[in-house]
N, C-alpha and C positions, 0 to 999 in steps of 0.2 A: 211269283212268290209274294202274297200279302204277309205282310209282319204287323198291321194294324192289330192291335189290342189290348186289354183292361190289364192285362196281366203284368204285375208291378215286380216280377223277377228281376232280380240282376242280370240274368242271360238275358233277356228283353230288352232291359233297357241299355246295354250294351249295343246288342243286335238294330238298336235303333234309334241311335247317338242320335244324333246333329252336329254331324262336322263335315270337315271339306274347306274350299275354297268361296270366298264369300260372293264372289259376282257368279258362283256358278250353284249356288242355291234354289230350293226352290223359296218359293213365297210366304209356305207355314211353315220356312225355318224360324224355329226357337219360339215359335207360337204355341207350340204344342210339346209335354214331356214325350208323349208317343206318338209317334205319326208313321204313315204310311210308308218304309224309306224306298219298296220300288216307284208309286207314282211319283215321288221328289228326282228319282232317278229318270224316269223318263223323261221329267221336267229340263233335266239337264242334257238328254239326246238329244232337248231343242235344241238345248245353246248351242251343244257340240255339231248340229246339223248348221243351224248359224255361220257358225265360225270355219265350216268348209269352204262357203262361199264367200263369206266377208270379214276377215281376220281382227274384227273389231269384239269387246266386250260389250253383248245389248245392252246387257242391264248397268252398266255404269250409272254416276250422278248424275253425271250429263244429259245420258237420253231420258232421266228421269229415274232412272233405278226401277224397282218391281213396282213402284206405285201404276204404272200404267196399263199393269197385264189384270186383265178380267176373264170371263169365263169363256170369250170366244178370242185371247189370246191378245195381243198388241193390235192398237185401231190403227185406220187406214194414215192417219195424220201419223203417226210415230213410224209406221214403215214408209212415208214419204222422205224423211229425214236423207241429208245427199251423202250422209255415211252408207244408206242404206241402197244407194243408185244400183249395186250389184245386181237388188231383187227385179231389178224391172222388167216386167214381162212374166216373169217368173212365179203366175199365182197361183199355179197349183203345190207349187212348193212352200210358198207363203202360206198356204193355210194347209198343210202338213205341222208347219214350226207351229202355226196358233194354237194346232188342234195337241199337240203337246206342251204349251206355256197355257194350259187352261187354267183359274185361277181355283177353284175347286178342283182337291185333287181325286175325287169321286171320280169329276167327269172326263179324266187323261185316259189312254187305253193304256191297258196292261202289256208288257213286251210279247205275252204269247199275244193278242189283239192285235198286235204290229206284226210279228209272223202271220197271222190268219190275214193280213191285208195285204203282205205282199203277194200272196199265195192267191187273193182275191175273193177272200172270201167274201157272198155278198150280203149276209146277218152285220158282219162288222163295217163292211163298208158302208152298210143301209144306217148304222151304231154312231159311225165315227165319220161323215162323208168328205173330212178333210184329212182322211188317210188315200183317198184316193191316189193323188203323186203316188205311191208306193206300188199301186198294181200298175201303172203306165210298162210304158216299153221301157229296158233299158239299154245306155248306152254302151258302144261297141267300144272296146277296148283301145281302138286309134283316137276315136272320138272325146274318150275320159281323159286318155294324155295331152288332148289338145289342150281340153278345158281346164286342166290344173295347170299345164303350163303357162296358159294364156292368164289365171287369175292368181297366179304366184310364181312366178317367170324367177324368181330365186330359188326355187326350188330344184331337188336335186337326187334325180328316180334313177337306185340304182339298177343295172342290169347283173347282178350277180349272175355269175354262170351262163346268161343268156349267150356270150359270143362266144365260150368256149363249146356249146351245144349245137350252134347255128354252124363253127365249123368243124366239128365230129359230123353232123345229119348230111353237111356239103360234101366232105371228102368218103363218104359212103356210094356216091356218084361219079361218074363218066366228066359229069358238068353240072354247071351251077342250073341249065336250061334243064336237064332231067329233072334235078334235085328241087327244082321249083314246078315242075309236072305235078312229081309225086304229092308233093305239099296239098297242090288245087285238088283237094278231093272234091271241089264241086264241077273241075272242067271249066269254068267261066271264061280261065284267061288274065284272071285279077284275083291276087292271092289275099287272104283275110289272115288278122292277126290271129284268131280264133284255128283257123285253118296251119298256119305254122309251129303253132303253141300247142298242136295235137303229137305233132312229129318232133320237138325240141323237149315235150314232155317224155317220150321215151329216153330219150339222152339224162334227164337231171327231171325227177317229178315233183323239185318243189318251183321250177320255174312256175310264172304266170302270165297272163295272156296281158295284161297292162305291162310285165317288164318287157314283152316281146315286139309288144305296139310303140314301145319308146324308142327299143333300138329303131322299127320299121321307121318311124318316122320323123328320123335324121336323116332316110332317103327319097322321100315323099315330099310333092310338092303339097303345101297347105289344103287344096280344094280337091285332092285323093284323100280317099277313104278306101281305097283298095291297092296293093303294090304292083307294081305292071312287072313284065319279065324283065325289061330293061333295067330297071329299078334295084330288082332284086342282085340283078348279076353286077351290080355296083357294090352293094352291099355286102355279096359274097365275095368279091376280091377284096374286100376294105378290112374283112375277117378273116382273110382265106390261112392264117396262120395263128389262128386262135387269138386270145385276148392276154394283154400284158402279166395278168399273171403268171402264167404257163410259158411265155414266151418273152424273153428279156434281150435286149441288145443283138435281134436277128442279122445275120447276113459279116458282111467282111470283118467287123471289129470285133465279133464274138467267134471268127474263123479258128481251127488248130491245126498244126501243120505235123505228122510228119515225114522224118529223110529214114531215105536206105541209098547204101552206095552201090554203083549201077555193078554188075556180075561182071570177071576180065572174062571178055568172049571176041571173038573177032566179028560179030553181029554188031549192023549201027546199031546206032541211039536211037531210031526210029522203030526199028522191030524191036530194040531191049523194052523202048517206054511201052509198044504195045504188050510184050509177056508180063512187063511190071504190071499194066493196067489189071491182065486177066487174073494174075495173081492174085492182084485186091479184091477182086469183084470174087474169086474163089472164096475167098478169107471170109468174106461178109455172108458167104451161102452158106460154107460150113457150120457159121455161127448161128444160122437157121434165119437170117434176116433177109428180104427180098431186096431184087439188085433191078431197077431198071436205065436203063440207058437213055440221054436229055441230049438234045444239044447244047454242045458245051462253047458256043458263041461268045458269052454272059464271061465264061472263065479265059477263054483263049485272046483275049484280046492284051491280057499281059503278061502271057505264056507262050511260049511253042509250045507243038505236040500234046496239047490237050484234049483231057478225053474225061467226060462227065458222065455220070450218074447218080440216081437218087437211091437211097438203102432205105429201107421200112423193118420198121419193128413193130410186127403186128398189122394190124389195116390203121389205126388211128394214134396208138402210144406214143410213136415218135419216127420223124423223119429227117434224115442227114441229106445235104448236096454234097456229094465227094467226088473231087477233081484230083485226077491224076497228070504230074504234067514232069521237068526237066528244069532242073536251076541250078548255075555253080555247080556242071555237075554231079547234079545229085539227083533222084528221083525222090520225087515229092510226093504226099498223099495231103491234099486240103480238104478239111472238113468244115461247113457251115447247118447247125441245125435251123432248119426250118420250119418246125413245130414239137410239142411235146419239151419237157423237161430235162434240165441238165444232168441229172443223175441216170434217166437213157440210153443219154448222148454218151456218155461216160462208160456206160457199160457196151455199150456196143463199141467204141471205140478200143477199148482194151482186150475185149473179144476179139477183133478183127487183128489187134497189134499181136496177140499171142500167136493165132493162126500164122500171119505173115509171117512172123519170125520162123516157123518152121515149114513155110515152103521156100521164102525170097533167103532168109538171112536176119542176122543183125542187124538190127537198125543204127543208125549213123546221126551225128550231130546236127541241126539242122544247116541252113548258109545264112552268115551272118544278118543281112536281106530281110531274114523272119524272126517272128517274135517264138520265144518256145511256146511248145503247149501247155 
């Protein structure tokens, strides 16, 4: 959109201030009542191209201000500067910035001329030959987290949603070794962030292939650029209970307990805790929730007579460990969520308590031993 012209409207000259930030200027700031305000704006996708790579202000007093830009952009002496040691090597990128700090703003390309040369086109790149950097190859999404972490190591790339995605697509699987099958859609054997960011895109579509290369490569040793099987199945156990949002205070300290008093029958306590056990696991079926059976090793080790299983709400909503077991007396039901949200947990627990009370009975105080629910 050119807005260069004679036209001495108030929308015009409105439309084509001169204002902003002064180090981020172009050069015929305040030179001119009308000026160009797209090519000043390209002017300034130098700096802000600049400043990706070198978090310094170019045009300060210091490196001399705009006095040094001409029409083939900053000479080789002011990009020598050891503020500027970033660029080194770096000269196709250097004459990208130059080819947008030209000093006439005739001869900057126009943003649609910058689309036309990442696209490749070869009029404008024959126009502008230091838009080239722009058609090159780009870098792969592990590769771009390296490179921002490495030149701004405080820096701080969220993964919204990405671990609550990676373990909904995990728990959709047998195993973390399928669920990273399915991922390789190329077969290689070496999973691509590109390649995972296809399948966590169905879970949540505004994820993106850089938030997913950041998680990757917190499991990745530095000179991978691909995630091996082993790798991965580190990274799906480290998530395998979704991300702290969704999941707070998992396991013993977020447990609820509770008592029923055992039925008077002349049956031990070993056949009573087993009809209590099935009782439970009825209660949770009626309430339409699925019941599988764990070893309950993990529970019984401060229990007698313990007997485990996991309850599902849905395939990914929310999943309970529920141990049934003998204390004080009393039969117990312990619940620990292991994914999904407390409001859930909560319903399926009150579902399960209404059920039970009308197969087992009333329920009973807990033993002093436990905290209430």
């Amino acid at each position: 959109m050119e807005l260069k012209s004679q036209n001495s409207s108030k929308f015009m000259r409105e439309q084509t201030a001169a204002v902003g930030t002064d180090l981020y200027h172009a050069p015929e700031y305040g030179k001119q009542k009308m000026y160009d305000s797209e090519k000043a704006d390209v002017f300034t996708v130098g700096i802000l191209v600049f400043l990706l790579r070198q978090p310094i202000p170019p045009f300060h007093p210091y490196f001399g201000g705009l006095k040094v830009i001409t029409d083939e952009g900053a000479s080789e002496k002011w990009w020598a500067h050891k503020e500027c040691a970033q660029f080194a090597g770096a000269d196709g990128l250097k004459k990208l910035i130059n080819c947008l700090w030209a000093l006439t703003p005739e001869k900057r390309p126009t943003f649609r001329e910058l689309q036309a040369a990442m696209a490749g086109d070869k009029e404008i790149l024959q126009a502008f030959p230091g838009l080239g950097w722009l058609s090159g190859p780009l870098s792969g999404p592990l590769e771009y987290v390296r490179e921002v972490r490495a030149r701004r190591p405080n820096l701080s790339l969220k993964c919204t949603g990405v671990v609550e995605a990676l373990a909904l697509y995990n728990r959709g699987f047998d195993s973390a070794d399928v669920a990273f099958q399915s991922a390789n859609s190329s077969g290689s054997g070496k999973l691509l962030a590109e390649e995972l960011t296809e399948k966590l895109k169905q879970r949540n579509a505004a994820i993106t292939a850089e938030s997913v290369a950041d998680l990757m490569n917190r499991y990745m040793t530095k000179e991978c650029q691909q995630m091996t099987l082993e790798q991965y199945r580190v990274m799906a156990k480290a998530w395998e209970f979704g991300g702290r949002p969704i999941v707070h205070d998992v396991g013993k300290m977020n447990s609820r307990h509770f008592a029923w008093t055992p039925r008077q029958s002349s049956t031990s306590l070993q056949d009573e805790i087993k009809q209590f056990t099935e009782a439970v696991s009825k209660a949770f079926k009626s309430a339409g929730y699925g019941v599988e059976a764990v070893d309950s090793s993990v529970d019984a080790k401060n229990y007698e007579n313990s007997t485990a299983f996991t309850v599902s709400m849905g395939s990914h909503l929310c999943r309970l460990r529920v141990s049934t077991f003998t204390l004080e007396d009393k039969l117990l039901v312990q619940s620990r969520r292991l994914w999904g949200s407390s409001v859930e947990e909560l319903l399926m627990l009150q579902q399960m308590n209404n059920d039970l009370v009308e197969i087992w009975g009333a329920r009973a105080p807990p033993p002093n031993s436990l905290a209430h629910p």
